[in-house]
C-alpha positions as CSV (number, residue, x, y, z in Angstrom):
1,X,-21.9,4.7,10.7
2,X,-24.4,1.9,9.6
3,X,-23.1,-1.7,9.5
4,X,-21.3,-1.9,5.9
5,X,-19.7,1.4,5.6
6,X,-16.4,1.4,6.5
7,X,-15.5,4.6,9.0
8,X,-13.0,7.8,8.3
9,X,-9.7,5.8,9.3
10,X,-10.8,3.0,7.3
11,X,-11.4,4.1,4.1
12,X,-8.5,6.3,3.9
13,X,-6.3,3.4,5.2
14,X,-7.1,1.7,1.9
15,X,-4.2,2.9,0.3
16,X,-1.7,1.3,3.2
17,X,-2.9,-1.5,3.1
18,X,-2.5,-2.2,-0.6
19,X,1.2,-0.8,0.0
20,X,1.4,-3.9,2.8
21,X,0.2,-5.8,0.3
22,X,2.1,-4.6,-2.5
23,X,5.3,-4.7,-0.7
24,X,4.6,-8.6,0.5
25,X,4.7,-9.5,-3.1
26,X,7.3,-7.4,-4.4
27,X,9.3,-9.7,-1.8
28,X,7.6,-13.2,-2.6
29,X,8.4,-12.0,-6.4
30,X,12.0,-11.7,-5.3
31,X,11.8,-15.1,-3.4
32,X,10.6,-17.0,-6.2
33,X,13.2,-15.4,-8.5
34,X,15.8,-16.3,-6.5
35,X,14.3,-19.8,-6.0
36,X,13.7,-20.0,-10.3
37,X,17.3,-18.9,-11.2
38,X,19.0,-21.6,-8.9
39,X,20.3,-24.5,-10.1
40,X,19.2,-27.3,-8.5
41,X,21.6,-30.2,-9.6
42,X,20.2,-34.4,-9.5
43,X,22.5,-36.5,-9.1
44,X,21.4,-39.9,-10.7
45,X,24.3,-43.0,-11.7
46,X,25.1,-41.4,-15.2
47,X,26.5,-38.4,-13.7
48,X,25.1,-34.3,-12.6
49,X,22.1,-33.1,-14.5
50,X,20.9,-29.5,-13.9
51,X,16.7,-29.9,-13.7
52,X,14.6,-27.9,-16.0
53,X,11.2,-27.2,-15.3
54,X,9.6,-25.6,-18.2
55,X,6.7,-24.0,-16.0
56,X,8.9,-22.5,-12.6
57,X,9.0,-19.3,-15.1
58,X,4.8,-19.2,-14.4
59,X,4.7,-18.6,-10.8
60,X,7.0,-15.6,-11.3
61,X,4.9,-14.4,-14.4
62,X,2.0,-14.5,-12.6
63,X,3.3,-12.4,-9.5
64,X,4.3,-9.5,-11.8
65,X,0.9,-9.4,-13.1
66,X,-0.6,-9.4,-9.4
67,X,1.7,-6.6,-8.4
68,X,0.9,-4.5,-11.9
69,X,-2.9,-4.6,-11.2
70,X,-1.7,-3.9,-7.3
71,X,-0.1,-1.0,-8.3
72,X,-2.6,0.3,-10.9
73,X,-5.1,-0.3,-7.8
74,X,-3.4,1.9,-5.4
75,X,-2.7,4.7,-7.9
76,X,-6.8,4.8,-7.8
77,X,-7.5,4.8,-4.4
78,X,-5.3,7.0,-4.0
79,X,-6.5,9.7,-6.4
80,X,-9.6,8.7,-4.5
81,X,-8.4,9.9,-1.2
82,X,-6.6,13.0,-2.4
83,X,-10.0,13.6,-4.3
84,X,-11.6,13.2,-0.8
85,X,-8.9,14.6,1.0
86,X,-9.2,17.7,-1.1
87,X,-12.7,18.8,0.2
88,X,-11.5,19.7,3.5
89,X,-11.7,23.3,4.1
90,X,-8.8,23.2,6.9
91,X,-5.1,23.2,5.0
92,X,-3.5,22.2,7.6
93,X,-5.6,19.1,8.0
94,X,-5.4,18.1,4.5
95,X,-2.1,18.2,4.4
96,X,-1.2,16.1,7.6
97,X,-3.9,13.8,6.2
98,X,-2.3,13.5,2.3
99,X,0.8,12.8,4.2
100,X,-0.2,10.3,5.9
101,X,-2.7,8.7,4.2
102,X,-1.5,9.7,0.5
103,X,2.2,10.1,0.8
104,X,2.1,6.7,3.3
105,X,4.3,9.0,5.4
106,X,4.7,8.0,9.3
107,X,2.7,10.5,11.3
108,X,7.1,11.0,12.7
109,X,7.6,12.1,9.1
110,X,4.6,14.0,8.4
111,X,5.4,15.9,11.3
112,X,9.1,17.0,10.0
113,X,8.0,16.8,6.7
114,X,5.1,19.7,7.9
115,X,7.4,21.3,10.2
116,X,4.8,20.6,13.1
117,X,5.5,19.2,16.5
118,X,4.2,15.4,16.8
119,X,1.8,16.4,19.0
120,X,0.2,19.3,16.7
121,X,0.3,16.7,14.0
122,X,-1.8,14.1,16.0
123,X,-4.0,17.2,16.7
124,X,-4.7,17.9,13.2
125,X,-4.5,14.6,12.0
126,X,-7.6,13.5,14.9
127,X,-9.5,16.9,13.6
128,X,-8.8,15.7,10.1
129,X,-10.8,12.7,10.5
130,X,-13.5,14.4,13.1
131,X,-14.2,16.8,10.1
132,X,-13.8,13.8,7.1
133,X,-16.4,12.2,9.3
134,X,-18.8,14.8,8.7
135,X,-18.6,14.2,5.2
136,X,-19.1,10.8,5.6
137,X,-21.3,10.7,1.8
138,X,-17.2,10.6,0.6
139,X,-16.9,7.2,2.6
140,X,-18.4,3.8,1.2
């Protein structure tokens, strides 16, 4: 493949990477939440005063955005991929391949979940990507 263009594996690992991704900030959101809904107390010489911040609501605001578009973003690439997926003439392939590259399924659990050993689902998952390859005019 020329210099640019990302290969089989690549391209179809787009939509596990935005799941990394998505899942990272799905636990930063919960960080900051938990860090926004304590109470930090300052203690000055007239007594306990709770602080209030009128912008620590932002940061959390602004996360739940990032992880909407995240979301909406991964939905796409993923339609993408089944789209791609789909022209495969090989079932067997295209389904180890939605599995694991659709689904986000461990190639473990694509094997069960295909009722395939694991080393029959490497097989077809490696003849997958030989033959998605080929068709490299579905990979940009």
């Amino acid at each position: 493949m020329t210099e640019g263009k990302m290969t089989a594996r690549q391209w179809l690992g787009r939509a596990r990477s935005i799941d990394r991704e998505i899942n990272a900030l799905v636990n930063a959101k919960a960080e900051t939440r938990d860090r926004v809904l304590s109470i930090t107390q300052n203690y000055s010489s007239d007594g306990a005063q709770s602080s209030k911040d009128p912008h620590k609501y932002d940061r959390l605001v602004e996360l739940e955005d990032l992880i909407d578009q995240k979301i909406d973003e991964l939905l796409a690439v993923k339609q993408e991929i089944t789209d791609a997926i789909g022209t495969l003439e090989d079932g067997r392939q295209r389904t180890v391949l939605t599995d694991y590259y659709v689904r986000l399924l461990s190639i473990e659990e694509t094997a069960v979940d295909c009722h395939y050993s694991y080393r029959q689902t490497i097989r077809y998952h490696r003849a997958g990507i030989a033959e998605f390859e080929k068709l490299s005019h579905n990979v940009t």
